[in-house]
Residue, then its C-alpha position, 0 to 999 in steps of 0.5 A: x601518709x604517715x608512714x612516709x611521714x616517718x621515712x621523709x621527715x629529718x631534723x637538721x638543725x643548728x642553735x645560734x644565739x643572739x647576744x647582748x640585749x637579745x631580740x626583746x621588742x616591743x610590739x609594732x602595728x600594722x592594720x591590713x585588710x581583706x573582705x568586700x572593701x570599696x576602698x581604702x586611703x588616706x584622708x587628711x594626710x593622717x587618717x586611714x580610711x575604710x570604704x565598705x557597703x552596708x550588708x557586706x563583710x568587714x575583715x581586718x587584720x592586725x599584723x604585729x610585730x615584737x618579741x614575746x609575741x603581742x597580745x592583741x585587743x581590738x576596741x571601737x569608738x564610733x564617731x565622735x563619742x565613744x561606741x562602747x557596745x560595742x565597746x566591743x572587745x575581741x582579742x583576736x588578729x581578725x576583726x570580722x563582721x559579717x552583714x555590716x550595718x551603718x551603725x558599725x561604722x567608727x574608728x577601729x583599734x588595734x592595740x598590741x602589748x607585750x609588757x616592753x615599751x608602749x603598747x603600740x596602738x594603730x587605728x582605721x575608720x570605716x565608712x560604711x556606705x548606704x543609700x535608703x529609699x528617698x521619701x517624697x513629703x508635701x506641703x503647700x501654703x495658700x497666701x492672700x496678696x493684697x494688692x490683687x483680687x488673686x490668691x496665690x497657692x504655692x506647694x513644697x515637695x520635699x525629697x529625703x533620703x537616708x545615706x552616707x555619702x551625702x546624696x545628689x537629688x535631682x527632680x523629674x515631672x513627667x519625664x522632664x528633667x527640673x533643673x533651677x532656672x528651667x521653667x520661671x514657676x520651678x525653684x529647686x533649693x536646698x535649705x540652710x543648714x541641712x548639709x544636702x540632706x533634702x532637696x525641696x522643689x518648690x512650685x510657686x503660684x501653681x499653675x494646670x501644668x504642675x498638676x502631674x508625676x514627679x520623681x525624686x532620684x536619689x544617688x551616691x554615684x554608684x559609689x561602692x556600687x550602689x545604684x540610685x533610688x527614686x520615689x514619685x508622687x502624683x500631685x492632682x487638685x485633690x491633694x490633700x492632707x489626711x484627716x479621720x475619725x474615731x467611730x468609739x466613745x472617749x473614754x471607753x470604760x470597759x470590764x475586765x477580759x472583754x474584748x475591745x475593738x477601736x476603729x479608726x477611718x479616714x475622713x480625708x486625703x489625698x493620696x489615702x492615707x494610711x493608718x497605724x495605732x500607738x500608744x504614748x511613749x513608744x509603749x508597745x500594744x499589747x501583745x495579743x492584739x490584732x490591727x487590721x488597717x484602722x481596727x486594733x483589736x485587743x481580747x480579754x482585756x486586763x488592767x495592764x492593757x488600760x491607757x491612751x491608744x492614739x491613731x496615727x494617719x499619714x499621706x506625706x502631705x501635710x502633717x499626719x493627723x492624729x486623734x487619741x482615746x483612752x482605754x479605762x478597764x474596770x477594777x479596785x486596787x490597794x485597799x487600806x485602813x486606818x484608826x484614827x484617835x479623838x484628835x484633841x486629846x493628847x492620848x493615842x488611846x479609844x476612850x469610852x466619851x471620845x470621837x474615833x475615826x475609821x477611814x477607808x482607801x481604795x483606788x478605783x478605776x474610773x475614780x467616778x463609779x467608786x461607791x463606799x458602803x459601811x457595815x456594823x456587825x454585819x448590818x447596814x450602817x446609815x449617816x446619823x448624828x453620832x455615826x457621821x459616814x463623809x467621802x472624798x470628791x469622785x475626782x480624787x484618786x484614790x478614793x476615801x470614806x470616813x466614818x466619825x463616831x461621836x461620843x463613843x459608847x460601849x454599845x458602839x463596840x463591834x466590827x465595822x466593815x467598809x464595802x467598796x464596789x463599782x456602780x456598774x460593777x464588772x470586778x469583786x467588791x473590796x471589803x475591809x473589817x475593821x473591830x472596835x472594842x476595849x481590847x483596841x489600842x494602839x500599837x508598841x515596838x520592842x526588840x526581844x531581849x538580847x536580840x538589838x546587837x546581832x553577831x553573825x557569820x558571812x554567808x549565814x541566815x539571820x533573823x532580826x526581829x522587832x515585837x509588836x503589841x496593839x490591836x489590830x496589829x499593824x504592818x511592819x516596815x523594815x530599813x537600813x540607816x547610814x551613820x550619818x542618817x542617810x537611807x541604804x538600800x535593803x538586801x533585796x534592793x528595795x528602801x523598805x521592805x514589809x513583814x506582816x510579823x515582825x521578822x526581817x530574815x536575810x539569807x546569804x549575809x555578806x560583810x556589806x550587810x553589817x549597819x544599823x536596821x530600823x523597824x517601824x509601824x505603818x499608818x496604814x492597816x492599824x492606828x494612826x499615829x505617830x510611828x513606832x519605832x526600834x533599830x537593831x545592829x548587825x555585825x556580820x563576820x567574814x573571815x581574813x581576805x589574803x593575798x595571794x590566794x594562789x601564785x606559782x615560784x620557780x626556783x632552782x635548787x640551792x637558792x634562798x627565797x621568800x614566801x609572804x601572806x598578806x591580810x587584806x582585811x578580817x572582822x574581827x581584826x584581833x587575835x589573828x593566827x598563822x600557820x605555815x605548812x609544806x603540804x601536811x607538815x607543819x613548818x611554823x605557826x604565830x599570832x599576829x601583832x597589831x602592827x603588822x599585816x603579814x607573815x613570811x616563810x624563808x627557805x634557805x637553801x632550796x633542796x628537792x624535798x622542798x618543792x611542793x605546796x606552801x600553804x599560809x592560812x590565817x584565821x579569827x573567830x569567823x574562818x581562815x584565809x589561806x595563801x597558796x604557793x606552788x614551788x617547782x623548779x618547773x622551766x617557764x615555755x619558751x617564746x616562739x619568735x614569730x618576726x624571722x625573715x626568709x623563715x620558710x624555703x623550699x627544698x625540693x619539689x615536694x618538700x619545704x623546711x622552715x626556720x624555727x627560732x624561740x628565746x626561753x622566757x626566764x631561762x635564770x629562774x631555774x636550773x639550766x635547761x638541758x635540752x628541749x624536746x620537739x615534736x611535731x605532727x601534720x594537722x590532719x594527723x594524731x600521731x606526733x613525732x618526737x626528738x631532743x635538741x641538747x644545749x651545749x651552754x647556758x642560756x642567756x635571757x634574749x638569745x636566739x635560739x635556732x633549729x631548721x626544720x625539713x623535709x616538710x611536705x607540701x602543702x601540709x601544715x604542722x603543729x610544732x610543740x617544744x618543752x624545755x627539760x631541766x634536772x627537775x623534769x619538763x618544764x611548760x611547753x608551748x605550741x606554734x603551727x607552721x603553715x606552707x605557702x606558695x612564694x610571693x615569685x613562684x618561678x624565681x625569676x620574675x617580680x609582679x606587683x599591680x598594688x591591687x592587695x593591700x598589703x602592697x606585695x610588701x612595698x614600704x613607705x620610707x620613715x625618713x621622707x615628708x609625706x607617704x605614696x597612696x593606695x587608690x582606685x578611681x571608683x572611690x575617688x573623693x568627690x573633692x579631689x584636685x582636678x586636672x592632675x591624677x589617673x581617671x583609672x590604674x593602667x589597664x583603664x580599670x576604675x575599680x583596679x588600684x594604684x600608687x599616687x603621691x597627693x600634692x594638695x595642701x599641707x604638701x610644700x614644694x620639694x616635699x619627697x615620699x618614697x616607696x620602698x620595694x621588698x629586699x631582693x637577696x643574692x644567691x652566694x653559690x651562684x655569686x661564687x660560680x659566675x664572678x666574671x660574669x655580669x647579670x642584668x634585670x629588667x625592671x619596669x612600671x608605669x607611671x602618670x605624670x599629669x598636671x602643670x605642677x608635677x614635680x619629679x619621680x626618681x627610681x633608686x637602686x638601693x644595695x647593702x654593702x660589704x659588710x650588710x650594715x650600711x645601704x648605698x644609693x644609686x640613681x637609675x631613672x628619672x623623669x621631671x614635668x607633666x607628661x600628659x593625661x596617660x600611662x606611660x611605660x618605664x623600662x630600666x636595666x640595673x646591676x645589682x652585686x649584692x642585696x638591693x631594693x627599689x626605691x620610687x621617690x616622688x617629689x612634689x612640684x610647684x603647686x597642687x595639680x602634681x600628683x604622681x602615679x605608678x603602677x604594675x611594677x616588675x622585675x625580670x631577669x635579663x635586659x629589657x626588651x623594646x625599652x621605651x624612648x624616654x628612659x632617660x638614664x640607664x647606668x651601666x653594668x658594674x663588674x659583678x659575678x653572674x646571678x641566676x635567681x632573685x630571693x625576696x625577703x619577706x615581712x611579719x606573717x608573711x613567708x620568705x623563700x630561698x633556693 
């Protein structure tokens, strides 16, 4: 295949341009779609609307037009608030999600830019459609009637069901059907408020034959082709709600890595109810657990698995019943002590003579089996005049014990340990010793000399440390302080952080850590008394920020320009320097003063050996920062021009060629560009194929250039690259594949459309009307919709097949016109030269539906360019006014085109809102129209024209144009 490539592929082209303000656009939208859509319409008269089914494939695509070629964005907001999950961006033409679920539902953007104009931005709401299984709930009331020795027993069953749609409910007993008013002890109501999501059947005063089978039917009538869904439930005079029973003690008090197993039964209910086990919260079980019905099981028990397990029991009558316990797994936590000096002495110092007090906390579970024990040196401590033992209440949490010594002696110096533990045991006892001596004094804090204003560079490790003095030594507890007093989060998130030696190390400093640190006793494992405390200052330096750290300049030779560094920020900000180089050599050097926050470089003249690197860096005690300039004489890409219409024809059965077409992003920012080199290859192929396209003149920023590109083999698709080459060299290439396909008309005589894509085979809506035609099937027919007036089905009797339609309803005023705008069909100008005396005539022909006492009028236009291709004229060839009745009919009409020509179907809104229009299957085919039907009401005659023996149709952005 190459080598015949090589033979058959042929470069002929010709380079036009566009002048003036050149083909610059800014960017249109249009949102197209494809994938398993139920339908899509216009709702509201404003908002396009997307059907889908839950579980199907969402694909929507996002055609633009404007020049450079857009950028694409698609964003979601879902409903009324915004969904930003989503907020699911994707820069791409094709949004697609596979298995939609009904939470994707929203309104979907598509937003185009190109740095011309407004972004332009266009939106579809899609509807995602799903029907859950319905779910039958029982209640029932038991009343006493006070005039009658009777009680009266009523019973609720309420239908629900998940859906969109709203759902139609309908009821069943046995296999009669329920309807309001078919049986005096049935009421069948909706309640207020619920907008149709449940419908209650209500059974008054019951009676034996209400004792039965009952169904509930869901349904969305098969809308998007879901089927209905129903649910049944047997009432019997043992219905009843559930109740049960937990077979365990509450609390369960429990030893670490046992095993539990709760148990839960039904004691009542009717159906059985069935049983599930949660805990508060929506906390999960714990992840080792095994349920088995009623039991949950949870092995090697830990702390963590401590808490409220409740057991949930649930028959859909009634209201679920629902009984808790909870789980208290045996351990010690945190223990903690603390000194406490004779209080009435204002004196943070132990005295010989004075009361000292030691307290011990730990925290238990349960609280109630905590037990305090005290020892001096080793050997019991016992409660005595002078050695006072007390304990808080077993219901505080966490638990303390105190010990008083009343007039301290020297012979009370020693060690005192405090022992906690369980009555039951099943976890290690806790013990805290705490020494008692001369040497035991309260603790000082002080910052080492030299060390409470700390310099240190951005991205070091740095040490602030605070002394402290005092035995025992207590716990140091380091955090940050604003200005102005308030707290700042430590560098590992935290507001403290504890050091058991008095050093804060901080890894990684950045300029964000610089502030005041402040260090501070604990009250706990050491004296308690008034804090000690101590700041410290951090000033950390970072090196200048500039900007920009690196940008490219295109230049051409012989120009002046300027290149400028631009500091941001710097710690310290004073005696800043620059240097100027051009890669290794030395151009300039300076300080800054303290009035400016930049530095230029000015090139006179631009000769070849300036080209290269520029570098600025600017530089303090802490580091440089360096601003990066590229200089070349590079030329920018050029910018394919993707909105060319007719851009792909056919020449021979076996080839095709393409029209390529690009205008040069800059083009007077460098030296003129020569010629451009092009080439391409088959995208099943390696091997590129290269040819040069001189440029006789210079380009002008906007114009058009032009190159056809034949002898291309069908159906191969191409990967075309194209660099612009100046003096300096090549400049940035750019790269666009070229896709054959097959024309909207195969055989060039004949025009189809049934409207069945939506892209409408490139029909239109006219801008300059009142109100737009409508795409739309009668599957998804609103269920709102006007009635008597409209198709129940396109013309083939298809519901799910699509059409046309003009919808008359309100705000539509009598009068009001939409028109429908075919493609363009072009005329061949050698066969408009060869046949000048002859006349040709096309047939064209569609159906139409005109139904409903209000119908107004529907107008076919033939629509031709003039002489000079810059104005259009109309000509009326078809018209029908007033109801025709509820079916399709057939239109067939013989027009006379002489030159470019569209169709036009204008529909005209009637009298009232029983008047929409319909069309649908429309063609054009050469020759007169065979068998036309009796009411074509006007047919205009042939006008001289030459003989035209083949039809062109201009086709639209992203789609490909033919001509022979």
């Amino acid at each position: 295949m190459g080598l015949v490539f090589g033979l058959l592929w042929l470069f002929t082209g010709f380079l036009q341009g566009a002048h003036g303000q050149g083909v610059y656009a800014p960017p249109t939208v249009r949102i197209v779609h494809s994938g398993h859509t139920c339908n899509v319409e216009e709702e509201r008269y404003s908002e396009r609307v997307y059907t889908i089914r839950e579980g199907e494939t969402l694909e929507l695509q996002c055609l633009v037009t404007g020049h450079p070629r857009p950028q694409i964005r698609w964003t979601k907001t879902a409903g009324g608030a915004s969904d930003r999950q989503t907020d699911s961006t994707l820069l791409n033409e094709t949004l697609k999600i596979t298995n939609i679920s009904r939470h994707q539902g929203g309104r979907y953007y598509c937003k185009a830019e190109n740095g011309l104009g407004s972004p332009a931005i266009r939106s579809i709401r899609v509807d995602v459609y799903y029907l859950d299984d319905p779910v039958i709930s029982v209640h029932q009331s038991v009343g006493e009637s006070k005039e009658q020795f009777y009680f009266e027993r009523t019973v609720f069953l309420r239908c629900v069901a998940s859906s969109n749609p709203p759902v139609l409910y309908s009821w069943r007993r046995g296999r009669e059907a329920l309807t309001q008013g078919s049986d005096a002890g049935v009421e069948i109501y909706e309640p207020f408020f619920t907008q149709g999501e449940t419908k209650i059947l209500k059974l008054k005063n019951l009676r034996p034959q209400d004792y039965a089978g009952y169904t509930c039917i869901s349904s969305v009538r098969s809308v998007c082709g879901i089927g209905d869904k129903s649910a049944h439930f047997s009432l019997n005079n043992r219905t009843a709600p559930p109740s049960i029973k937990l077979l365990l003690d509450d609390p369960l008090v429990v030893n670490p890595g046992e095993t539990i197993t709760l148990v839960c039964v039904p004691s009542g209910g009717d159906p059985p109810p069935s049983l599930v086990w949660v805990r508060p919260g929506g906390e999960e079980l714990p992840k080792k657990s095994v349920v088995n019905g009623g039991t949950l099981t949870v092995p090697a028990v830990t702390v963590d698995d401590g808490g409220a397990y409740s057991c949930v029991a649930s028959n859909n009558v009634g209201n679920p019943a629902k009984k808790s316990t909870t789980i208290l797994v045996r351990g010690l936590r945190k223990g903690r002590f603390w000194i406490t000096p004779d209080p009435y002495h204002n004196d943070d110092n132990i005295q010989i003579g004075r009361e000292v007090k030691i307290s011990c906390q730990v925290e238990a579970t349960p609280p109630e089996e905590l037990q305090f024990g005290w020892l001096k040196n080793g050997r019991p401590l016992r409660s005595s005049e002078r050695m006072v033992i007390t304990h808080t209440d077993t219901e505080v949490t966490p638990g303390t014990t105190n010990l008083d010594i009343i007039d301290l002696k020297f012979t009370d110096f020693g060690t005192y340990t405090c022992v906690a533990s369980l009555t039951n045991g099943g976890t290690p006892e806790i013990s805290i010793d705490v020494n008692i001596s001369s040497t035991t004094v309260p603790p000082e804090l002080s910052v080492p000399m030299g060390r409470s204003h700390l310099v240190a560079q951005e991205g070091s490790t740095v040490d602030l440390q605070c002394l402290v003095s005092g035995k025992p030594k207590p716990i140091i507890l380091w955090s940050r302080v604003e200005e102005g007093g308030g707290a700042v989060l430590m560098p590992d998130g935290s507001e403290q952080t504890e050091s058991y030696d008095g050093v804060l190390r901080v890894h990684n400093v950045t300029r964000d850590m610089s502030g005041t640190f402040c260090c501070q006793t604990s009250q706990y494992n050491g004296f308690n008394v008034k804090p000690r405390e101590a700041v410290i200052t951090l000033v950390v330096q970072f090196p200048p920020t500039v900007e920009p750290v690196y940008t490219e300049v295109r230049q051409a030779l012989g120009r002046a320009f300027s290149l400028t560094c631009r500091l941001l920020r710097a710690h310290p900000a004073r005696l800043l320097r620059y240097e100027w180089k051009l890669g290794s050599r030395l151009l300039t050097v300076g300080q800054f003063s303290d009035q400016r926050d930049d530095t230029s470089y000015l090139v006179k003249a631009l000769n070849r050996e300036g080209y290269g690197e520029y570098t600025c860096d600017i530089t303090n005690e802490a580091g440089a920062g360096r601003c990066t300039f590229l200089v070349t004489g590079k030329a920018f890409a050029p910018e394919f021009y993707y909105d060319t219409y007719s851009a792909l024809w056919q020449n021979r059965p076996r080839v095709y060629g393409f029209k390529l077409q690009w205008t040069q992003m800059e083009p007077n920012a460098v030296d003129p560009i020569l010629a451009y080199r092009l080439g391409i290859r088959q995208m099943s192929q390696s091997r590129w194929w290269e040819q040069e396209i001189p440029m006789e003149a210079t380009i002008q920023k906007g114009e058009l250039l032009t190159y056809n590109l034949t002898e291309l083999i069908k159906p191969e698709s191409y990967l075309v690259r194209l660099t612009p080459i100046t003096r300096y060299g090549e400049g940035d290439a750019t790269e666009r594949i070229i896709t054959y396909s097959a024309p909207v008309n195969p055989h060039l005589r004949e025009f189809q459309c049934g409207f069945e894509d939506e892209a409408l085979c490139l029909f239109s809506q006219d801008k300059t009307d009142e109100f737009d035609w409508t795409r739309h099937s009668a599957a998804t027919r609103d269920t709102k919709y006007t009635p008597n007036t409209g198709p129940s089905a396109d013309h083939n009797g298809s519901k799910q097949g699509f059409y046309m339609y003009i919808e008359t309803s309100r705000p539509r005023l009598e009068g009001d016109k939409a028109r429908l705008l075919s493609p363009s069909f072009n005329m061949n100008s050698k066969t408009s030269s060869s046949s000048s005396s002859s006349s040709v005539t096309y047939c064209f022909a569609f159906y139409y539906h005109m139904y409903g006492k209000h119908v107004g009028a529907l107008n076919v236009v033939l629509r031709q360019k003039g002489q000079t291709g810059q104005t259009m004229t109309d000509s009326s060839v078809w018209s029908l006014i007033g109801n025709q009745g509820d079916r399709w009919r057939q239109a067939k009409i013989n027009i006379h085109p002489t030159t470019a020509f569209q169709m036009v179907m204008e529909g005209v809104r009637g009298g009232g809102i029983e008047g929409d229009i319909a069309i649908d299957d429309v063609t054009i085919k050469e020759g007169e129209c065979k068998d036309p039907p009796p009411n074509n009401l006007r047919s205009l005659a042939p006008p001289s024209s030459p003989h035209i023996w083949q039809l062109c149709v201009t086709l639209s952005l992203a789609l490909t144009g033919w001509q022979r």
